[in-house]
N, C-alpha and C positions, 0 to 999 in steps of 0.2 A: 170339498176344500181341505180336511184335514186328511187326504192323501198327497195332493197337492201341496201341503204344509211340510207334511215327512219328506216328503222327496226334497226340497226344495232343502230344508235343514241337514240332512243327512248328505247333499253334493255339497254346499258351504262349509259344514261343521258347528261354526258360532255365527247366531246374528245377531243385532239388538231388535229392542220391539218397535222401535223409529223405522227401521231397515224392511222388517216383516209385515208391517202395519200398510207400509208407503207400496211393497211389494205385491199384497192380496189386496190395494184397496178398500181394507176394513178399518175402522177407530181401534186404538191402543187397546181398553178395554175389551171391545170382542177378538182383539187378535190373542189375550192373557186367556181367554176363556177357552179360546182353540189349544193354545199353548199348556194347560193345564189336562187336558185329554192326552197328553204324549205325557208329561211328567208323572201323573196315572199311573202308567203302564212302566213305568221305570225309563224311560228314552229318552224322557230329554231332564237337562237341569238349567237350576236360573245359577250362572254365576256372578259371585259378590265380585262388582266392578265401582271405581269411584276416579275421578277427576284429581288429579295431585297440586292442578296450576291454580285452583282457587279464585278461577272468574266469573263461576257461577254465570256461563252462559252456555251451558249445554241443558236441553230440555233433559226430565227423568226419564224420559224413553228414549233417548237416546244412550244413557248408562246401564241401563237394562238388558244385559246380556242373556243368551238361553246358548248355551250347548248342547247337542246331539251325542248320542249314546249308541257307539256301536255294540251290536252282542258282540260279547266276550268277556275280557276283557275287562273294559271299562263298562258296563255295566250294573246297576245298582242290584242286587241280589234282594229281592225279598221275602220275608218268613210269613208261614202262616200261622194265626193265630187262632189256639183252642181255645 
């Protein structure tokens, strides 16, 4: 399934965990645990999203953005530590 994840992330770009959850099937929770296997590896990120109209009627998974990370580019570079 976390090939089926990447793929699905990387033809989109951005989805929330409401979007991905409802899409694989799976609870919020085991979808963030999928979701943290690609953040891992530098691929995906959670971006900070928030509600401006103040009706507090959107669930938190649905404000719970993730972005995919193409290489290059926008990819997060990481060091190794001695």
């Amino acid at each position: 399934m976390l090939i089926a994840l990447r793929d699905y992330l990387s033809s989109q770009g951005i989805s929330s965990l409401a979007e991905l959850s409802q899409r694989f099937n799976v609870s919020p929770d085991a979808m963030r645990g999928m979701l943290s296997h690609w953040m891992r590896k530098g691929r995906l990120v959670q971006e900070q999203s928030g509600c401006s109209k103040g009706c507090v009627s959107c669930s938190p998974e649905q404000l719970e953005m993730y972005r995919w990370l193409e290489t290059g580019a926008d990819a997060i570079p990481l060091c190794q530590l001695d």
